[in-house]
C-alpha positions as CSV (number, residue, x, y, z in Angstrom):
1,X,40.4,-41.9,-2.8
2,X,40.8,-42.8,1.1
3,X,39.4,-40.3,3.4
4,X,43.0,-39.7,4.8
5,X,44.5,-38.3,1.2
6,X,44.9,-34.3,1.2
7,X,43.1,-32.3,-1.2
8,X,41.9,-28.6,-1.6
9,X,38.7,-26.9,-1.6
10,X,37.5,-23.4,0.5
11,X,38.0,-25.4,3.9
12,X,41.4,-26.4,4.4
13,X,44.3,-28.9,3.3
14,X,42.4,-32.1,4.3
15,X,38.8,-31.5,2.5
16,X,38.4,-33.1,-0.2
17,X,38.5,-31.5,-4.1
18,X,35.8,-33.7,-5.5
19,X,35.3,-32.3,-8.9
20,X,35.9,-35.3,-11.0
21,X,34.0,-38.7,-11.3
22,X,34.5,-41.8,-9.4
23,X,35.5,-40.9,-6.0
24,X,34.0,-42.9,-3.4
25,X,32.1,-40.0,-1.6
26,X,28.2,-38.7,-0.9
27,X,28.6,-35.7,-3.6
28,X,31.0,-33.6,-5.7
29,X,31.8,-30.0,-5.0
30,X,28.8,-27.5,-6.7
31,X,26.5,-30.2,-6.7
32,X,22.9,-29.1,-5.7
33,X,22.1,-30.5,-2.0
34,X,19.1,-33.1,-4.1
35,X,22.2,-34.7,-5.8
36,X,23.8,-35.8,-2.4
37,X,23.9,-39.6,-2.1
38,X,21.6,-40.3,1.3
39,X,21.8,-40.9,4.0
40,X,24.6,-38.3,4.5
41,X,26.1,-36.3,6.8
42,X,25.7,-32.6,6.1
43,X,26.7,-29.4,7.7
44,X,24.4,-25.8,7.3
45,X,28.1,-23.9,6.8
46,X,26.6,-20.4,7.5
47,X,25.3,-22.0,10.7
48,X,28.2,-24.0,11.7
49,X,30.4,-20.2,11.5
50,X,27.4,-18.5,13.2
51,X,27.9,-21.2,16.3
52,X,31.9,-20.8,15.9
53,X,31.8,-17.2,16.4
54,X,29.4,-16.9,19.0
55,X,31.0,-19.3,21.2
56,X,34.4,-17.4,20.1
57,X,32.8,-14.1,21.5
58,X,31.2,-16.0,24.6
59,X,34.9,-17.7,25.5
60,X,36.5,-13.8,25.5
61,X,33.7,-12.1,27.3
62,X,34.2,-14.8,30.2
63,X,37.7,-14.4,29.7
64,X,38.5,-18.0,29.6
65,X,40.7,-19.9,27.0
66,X,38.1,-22.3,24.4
67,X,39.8,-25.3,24.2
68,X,37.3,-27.3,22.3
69,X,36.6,-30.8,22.4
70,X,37.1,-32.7,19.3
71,X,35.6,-36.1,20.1
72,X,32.1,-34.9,19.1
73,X,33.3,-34.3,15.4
74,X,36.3,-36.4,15.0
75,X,37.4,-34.1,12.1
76,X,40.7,-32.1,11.3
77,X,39.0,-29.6,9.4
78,X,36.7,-28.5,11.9
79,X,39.2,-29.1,14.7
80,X,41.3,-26.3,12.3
81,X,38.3,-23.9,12.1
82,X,37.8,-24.0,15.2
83,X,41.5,-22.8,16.5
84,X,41.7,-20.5,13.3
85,X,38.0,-18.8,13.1
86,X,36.4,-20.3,16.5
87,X,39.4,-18.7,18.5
88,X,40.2,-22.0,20.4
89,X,43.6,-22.5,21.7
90,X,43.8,-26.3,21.3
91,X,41.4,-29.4,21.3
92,X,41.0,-32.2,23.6
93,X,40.6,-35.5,22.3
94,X,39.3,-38.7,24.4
95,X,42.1,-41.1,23.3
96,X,45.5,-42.0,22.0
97,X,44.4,-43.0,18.5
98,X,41.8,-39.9,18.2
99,X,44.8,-37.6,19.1
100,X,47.4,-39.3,16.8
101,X,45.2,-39.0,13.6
102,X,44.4,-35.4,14.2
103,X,47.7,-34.7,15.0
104,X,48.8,-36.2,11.8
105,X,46.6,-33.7,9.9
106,X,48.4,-30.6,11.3
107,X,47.0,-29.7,15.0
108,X,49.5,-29.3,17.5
109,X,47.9,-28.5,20.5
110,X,45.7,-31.5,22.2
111,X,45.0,-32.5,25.7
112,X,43.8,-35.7,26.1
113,X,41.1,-35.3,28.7
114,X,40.9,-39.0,29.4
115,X,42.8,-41.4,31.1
116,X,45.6,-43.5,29.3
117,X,46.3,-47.2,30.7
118,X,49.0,-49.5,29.0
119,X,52.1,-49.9,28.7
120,X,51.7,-49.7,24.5
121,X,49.1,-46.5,24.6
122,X,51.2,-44.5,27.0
123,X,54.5,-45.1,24.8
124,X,52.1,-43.7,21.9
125,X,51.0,-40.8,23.7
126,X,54.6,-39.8,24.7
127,X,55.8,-39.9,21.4
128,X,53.1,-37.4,20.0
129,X,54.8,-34.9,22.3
130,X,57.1,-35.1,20.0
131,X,54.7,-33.6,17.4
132,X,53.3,-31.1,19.3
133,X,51.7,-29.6,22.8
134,X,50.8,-32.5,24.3
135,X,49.1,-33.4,28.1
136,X,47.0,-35.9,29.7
137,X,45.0,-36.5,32.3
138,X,45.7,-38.8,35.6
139,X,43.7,-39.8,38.5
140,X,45.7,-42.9,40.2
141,X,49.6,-42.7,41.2
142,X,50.2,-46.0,39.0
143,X,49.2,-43.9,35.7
144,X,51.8,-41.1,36.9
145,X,54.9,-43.8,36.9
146,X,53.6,-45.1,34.2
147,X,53.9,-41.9,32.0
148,X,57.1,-41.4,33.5
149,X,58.7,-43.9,32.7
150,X,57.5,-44.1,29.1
151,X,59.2,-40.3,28.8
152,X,62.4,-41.8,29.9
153,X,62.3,-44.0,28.5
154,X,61.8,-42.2,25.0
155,X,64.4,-39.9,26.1
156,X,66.8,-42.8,26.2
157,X,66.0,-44.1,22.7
158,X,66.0,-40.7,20.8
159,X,68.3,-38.9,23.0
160,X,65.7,-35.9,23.7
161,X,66.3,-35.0,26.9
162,X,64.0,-32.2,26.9
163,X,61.4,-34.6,26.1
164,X,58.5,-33.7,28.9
165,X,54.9,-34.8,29.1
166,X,52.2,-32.4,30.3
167,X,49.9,-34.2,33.3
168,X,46.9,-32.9,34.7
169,X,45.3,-34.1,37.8
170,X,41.6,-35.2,37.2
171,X,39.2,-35.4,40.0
172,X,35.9,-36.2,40.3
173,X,33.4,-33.2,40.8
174,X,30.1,-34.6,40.7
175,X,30.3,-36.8,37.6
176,X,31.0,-40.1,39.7
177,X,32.9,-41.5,36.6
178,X,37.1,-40.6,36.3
179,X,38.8,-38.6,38.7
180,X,40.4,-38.7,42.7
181,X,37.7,-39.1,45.2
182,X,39.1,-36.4,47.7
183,X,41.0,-33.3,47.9
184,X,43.1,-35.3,49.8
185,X,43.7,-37.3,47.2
186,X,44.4,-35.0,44.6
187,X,47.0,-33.2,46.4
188,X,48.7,-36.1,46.9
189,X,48.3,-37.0,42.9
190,X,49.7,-33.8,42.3
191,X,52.5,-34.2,44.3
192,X,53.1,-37.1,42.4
193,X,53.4,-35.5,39.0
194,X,55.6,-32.8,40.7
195,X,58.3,-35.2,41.3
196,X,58.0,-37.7,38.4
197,X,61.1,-37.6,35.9
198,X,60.1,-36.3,32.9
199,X,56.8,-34.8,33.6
200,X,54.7,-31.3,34.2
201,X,52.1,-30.5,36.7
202,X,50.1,-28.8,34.0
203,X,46.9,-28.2,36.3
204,X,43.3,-29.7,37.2
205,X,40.8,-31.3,35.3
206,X,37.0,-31.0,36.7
207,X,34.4,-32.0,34.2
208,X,30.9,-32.3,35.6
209,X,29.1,-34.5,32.3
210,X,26.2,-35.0,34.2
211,X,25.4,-30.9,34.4
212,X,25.6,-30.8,30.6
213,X,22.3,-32.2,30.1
214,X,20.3,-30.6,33.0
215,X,17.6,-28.8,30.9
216,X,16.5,-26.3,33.5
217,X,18.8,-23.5,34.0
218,X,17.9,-23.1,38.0
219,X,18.7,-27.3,38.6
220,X,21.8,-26.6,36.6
221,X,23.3,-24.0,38.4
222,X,22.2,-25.5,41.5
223,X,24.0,-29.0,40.7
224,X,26.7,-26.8,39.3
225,X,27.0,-24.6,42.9
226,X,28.2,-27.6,44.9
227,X,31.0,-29.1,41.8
228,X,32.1,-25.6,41.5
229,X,33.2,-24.9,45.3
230,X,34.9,-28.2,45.2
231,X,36.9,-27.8,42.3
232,X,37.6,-24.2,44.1
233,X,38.4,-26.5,47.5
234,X,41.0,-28.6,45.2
235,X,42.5,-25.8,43.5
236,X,43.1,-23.9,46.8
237,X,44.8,-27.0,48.1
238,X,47.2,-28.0,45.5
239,X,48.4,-24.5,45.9
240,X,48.8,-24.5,49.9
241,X,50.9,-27.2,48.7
242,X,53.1,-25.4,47.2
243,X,52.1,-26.5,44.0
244,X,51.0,-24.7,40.8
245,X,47.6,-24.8,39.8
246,X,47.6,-22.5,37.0
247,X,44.9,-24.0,34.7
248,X,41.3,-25.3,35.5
249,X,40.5,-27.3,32.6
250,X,36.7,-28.6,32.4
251,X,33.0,-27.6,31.9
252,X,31.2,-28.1,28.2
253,X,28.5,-26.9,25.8
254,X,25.7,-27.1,28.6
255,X,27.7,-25.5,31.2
256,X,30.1,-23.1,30.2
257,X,28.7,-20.1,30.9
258,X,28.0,-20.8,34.6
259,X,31.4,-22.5,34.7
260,X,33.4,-19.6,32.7
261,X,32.1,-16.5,34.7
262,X,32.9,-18.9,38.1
263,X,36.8,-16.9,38.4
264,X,37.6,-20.7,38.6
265,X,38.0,-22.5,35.7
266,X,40.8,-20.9,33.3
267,X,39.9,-22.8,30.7
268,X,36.6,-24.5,28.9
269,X,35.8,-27.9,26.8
270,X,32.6,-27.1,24.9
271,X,32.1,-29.6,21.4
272,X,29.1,-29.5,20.4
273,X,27.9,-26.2,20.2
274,X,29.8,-26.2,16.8
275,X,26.9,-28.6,15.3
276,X,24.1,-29.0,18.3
277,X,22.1,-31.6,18.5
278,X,18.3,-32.2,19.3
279,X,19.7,-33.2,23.6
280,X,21.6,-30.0,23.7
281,X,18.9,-28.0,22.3
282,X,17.2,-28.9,25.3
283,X,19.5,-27.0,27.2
284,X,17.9,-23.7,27.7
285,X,19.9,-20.2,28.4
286,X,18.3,-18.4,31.8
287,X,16.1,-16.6,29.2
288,X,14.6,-19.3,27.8
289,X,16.9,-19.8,24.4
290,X,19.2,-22.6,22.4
291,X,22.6,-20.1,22.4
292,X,23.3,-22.0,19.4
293,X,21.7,-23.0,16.3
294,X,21.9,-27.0,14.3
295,X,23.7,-26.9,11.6
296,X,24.3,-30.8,11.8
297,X,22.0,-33.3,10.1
298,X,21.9,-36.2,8.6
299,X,20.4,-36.3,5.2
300,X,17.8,-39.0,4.0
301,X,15.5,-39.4,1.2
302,X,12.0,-41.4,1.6
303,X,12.3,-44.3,0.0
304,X,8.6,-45.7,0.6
305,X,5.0,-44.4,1.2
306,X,3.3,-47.1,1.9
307,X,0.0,-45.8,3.0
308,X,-1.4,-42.5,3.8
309,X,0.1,-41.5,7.1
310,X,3.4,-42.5,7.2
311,X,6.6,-43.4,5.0
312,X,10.0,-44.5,5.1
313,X,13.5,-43.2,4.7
314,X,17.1,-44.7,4.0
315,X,18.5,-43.1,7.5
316,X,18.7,-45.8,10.3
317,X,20.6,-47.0,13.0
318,X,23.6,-47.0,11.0
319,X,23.1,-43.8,9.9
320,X,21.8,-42.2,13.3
321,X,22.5,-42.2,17.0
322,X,19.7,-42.8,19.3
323,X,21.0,-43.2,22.5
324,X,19.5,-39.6,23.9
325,X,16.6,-40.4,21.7
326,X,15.2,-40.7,18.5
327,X,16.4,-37.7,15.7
328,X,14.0,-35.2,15.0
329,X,12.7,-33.8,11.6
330,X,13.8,-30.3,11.2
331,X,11.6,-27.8,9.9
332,X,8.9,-30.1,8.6
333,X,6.3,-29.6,11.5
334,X,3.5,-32.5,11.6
335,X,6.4,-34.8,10.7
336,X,7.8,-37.2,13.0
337,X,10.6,-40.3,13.1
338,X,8.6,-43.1,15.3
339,X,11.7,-45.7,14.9
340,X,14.7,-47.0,13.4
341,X,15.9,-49.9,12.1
342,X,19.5,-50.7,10.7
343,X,19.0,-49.3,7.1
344,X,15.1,-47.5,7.8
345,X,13.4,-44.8,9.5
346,X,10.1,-44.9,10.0
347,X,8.2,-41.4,9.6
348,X,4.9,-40.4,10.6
349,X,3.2,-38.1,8.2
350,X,-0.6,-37.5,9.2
351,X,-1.0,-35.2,6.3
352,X,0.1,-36.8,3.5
353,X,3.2,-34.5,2.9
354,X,6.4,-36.8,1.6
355,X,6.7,-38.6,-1.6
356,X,9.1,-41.2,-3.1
357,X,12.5,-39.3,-3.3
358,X,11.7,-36.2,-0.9
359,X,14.7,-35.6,1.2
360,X,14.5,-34.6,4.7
361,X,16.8,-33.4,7.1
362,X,17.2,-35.2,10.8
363,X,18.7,-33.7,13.8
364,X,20.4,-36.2,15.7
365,X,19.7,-36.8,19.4
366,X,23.5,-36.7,20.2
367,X,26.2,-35.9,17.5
368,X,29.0,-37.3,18.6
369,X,28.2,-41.1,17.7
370,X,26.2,-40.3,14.9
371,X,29.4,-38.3,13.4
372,X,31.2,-41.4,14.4
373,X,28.9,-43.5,12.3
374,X,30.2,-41.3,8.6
375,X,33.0,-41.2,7.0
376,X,32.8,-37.7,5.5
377,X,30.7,-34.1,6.1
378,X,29.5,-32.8,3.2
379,X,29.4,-28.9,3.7
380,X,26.4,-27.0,1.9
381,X,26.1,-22.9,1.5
382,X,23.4,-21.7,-0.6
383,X,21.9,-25.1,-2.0
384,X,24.9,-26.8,-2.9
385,X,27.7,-28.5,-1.9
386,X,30.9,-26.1,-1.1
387,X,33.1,-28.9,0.9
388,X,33.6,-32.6,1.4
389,X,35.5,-32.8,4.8
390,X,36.9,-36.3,5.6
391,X,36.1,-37.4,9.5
392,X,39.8,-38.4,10.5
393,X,39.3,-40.1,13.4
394,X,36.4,-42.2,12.7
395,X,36.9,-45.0,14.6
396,X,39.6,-44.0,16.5
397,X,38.4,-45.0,19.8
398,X,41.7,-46.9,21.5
């Protein structure tokens, strides 16, 4: 069975009902977590509904919309948990394919945070607002006529004349990647928008990434002091313009809080707080705490002792991220992964703890490529296996 074929368990429409033999997945549903097939890609579900709802609770008390960001998991069911449950009012998505597969699965409300550039991509974006709520972001005048002529051009081929694409302007706000360079310059991008056929000025995009992963809370807010009376600057302006400027779209897991209780931003991105990983629980809140708890890992089983003091496990490179750093060994303390390899991970065990066929549980360093790296989440409540949840997009990255 592909990993795109519907089927039922407690999660949702796309999860797969893996009860009978010979599917080509990591477990079957009531299986014991030491039958899963490692590595694998599990998710703690009491601690995955825990993060959900706190961030849910967070979102309200700031009184900002949770628009959470799907590229970290890449997965309609936990895109649907987190709009039914979580309380989010949409996702975002990072490109054109990641949005049409999740769309496909049933959510109708994406904003593609990203830039779109070619002729062929921006034809496929416009179409999915036929499917659903649909916007994108922009931070050059040729993207703009570019999107507007593609929704003309639809228009002309399907006869929708009500056919309209949500854009956003992006600018940059500290991040030195995407975005207009000047206030200036966003005004004028917004004016753009305004008066392209076929299009909405839907609002402004300011995402500092870099602010994410500043792990003291008084460098953070600083960093985040200077980004946030810009993006104030920006939003005052496209207004004096006579613009609207409803929605400030941005901030993320690391941030929000300081971003949300601004009286800027309408509107928050977080991702990962659904699964954290090891970077992000690096983060600390102003007291000192992870606001959220892992409940992503990737599953291995050792594999090889070959001497006192270390052994070896089926979870490598191909199985794990390690671009914020290697994963770290949850709740074993005195164990330690020293390196990967494509298809090994090499442990460090000064006291002689694992033995051939102990499994272990790794937090990643950053979820979102590891996630990238499976083609399935196997869910676990109570020691066993209570979903299989395809990841939709994997892959999806044009």
């Amino acid at each position: 069975m592909s990993p795109a074929q519907p089927s039922r368990n407690e999660s949702g429409p796309t999860a797969i009902d893996a009860r009978e033999p010979g599917y080509d997945i990591p477990a079957r549903l009531g299986d014991p977590v030491a039958a899963i097939a490692t590595p694998a890609l599990i998710v703690d579900l009491d601690a995955f509904e825990r993060n959900l709802d706190r961030m849910r609770d967070r979102a309200a008390a700031l009184g900002v919309a949770l628009r959470a960001h799907a590229k970290m998991h890449k997965s309609a069911d936990v895109a649907r948990l987190q709009t039914t449950r979580g309380g989010a009012v949409g996702i975002c998505c990072q490109k054109v394919s990641e949005a049409e597969a999740l769309m496909r699965a049933g959510i109708t409300d994406v904003l593609v945070s990203n830039e779109v550039v070619g002729e062929a991509r921006v034809a496929r974006l416009v179409r999915l607002a036929e499917r659903g709520r649909i916007a994108v972001c922009a931070d050059h005048p040729e993207q703009v006529a570019a999107f507007s002529r593609a929704v003309i051009a639809r228009r002309a081929e399907t006869g929708a004349t009500g056919l309209t694409l949500d854009v956003l302007v992006e600018m940059d706000c500290g991040s030195g990647r995407c975005g207009t360079g000047s206030v200036a310059e966003s005004v004028a991008l917004a004016r753009a928008i305004d008066a392209a056929p076929g299009l909405r000025l839907a609002g402004l995009q300011s995402y500092y990434g870099r602010a994410q992963h500043l792990y003291d809370p008084a460098e953070r807010r600083a960093a985040l002091a200077t980004s946030l009376a810009l993006t104030a600057e920006t939003r005052d302006a496209i207004r004096a313009a006579g613009l609207p400027c409803d929605r400030v779209t941005g901030a993320g897991t690391g941030s929000f809080e300081i971003e949300g209780a601004s009286g800027i931003y309408t509107e928050i991105q977080a991702g990962s707080y659904a699964f954290m990983d090891a970077d992000y629980a690096r983060v600390r809140s102003g007291d000192g705490t992870a606001p959220f708890a892992h409940a992503l890992f990737v599953l291995a089983t050792v594999i090889s002792v070959p001497g006192r003091g270390r052994a070896v496990c089926d979870a490598g490179l191909k199985a794990v991220a390690v671009d914020s750093g290697l994963p770290l060994v949850h709740d074993r303390p005195g164990l330690a992964v020293t390196g990967l390899s494509d298809e090994h991970g090499n442990l460090s065990d000064p006291d002689g703890q694992l033995h051939l066929g102990d499994q272990i549980r790794l937090v990643p360093g950053h979820c979102d490529p590891t996630c990238n790296l499976h083609d399935w989440y196997v869910g676990v409540r109570d020691g066993r296996v209570a979903c299989l949840w395809p990841v939709t997009a994997r892959g999806k990255v044009f």
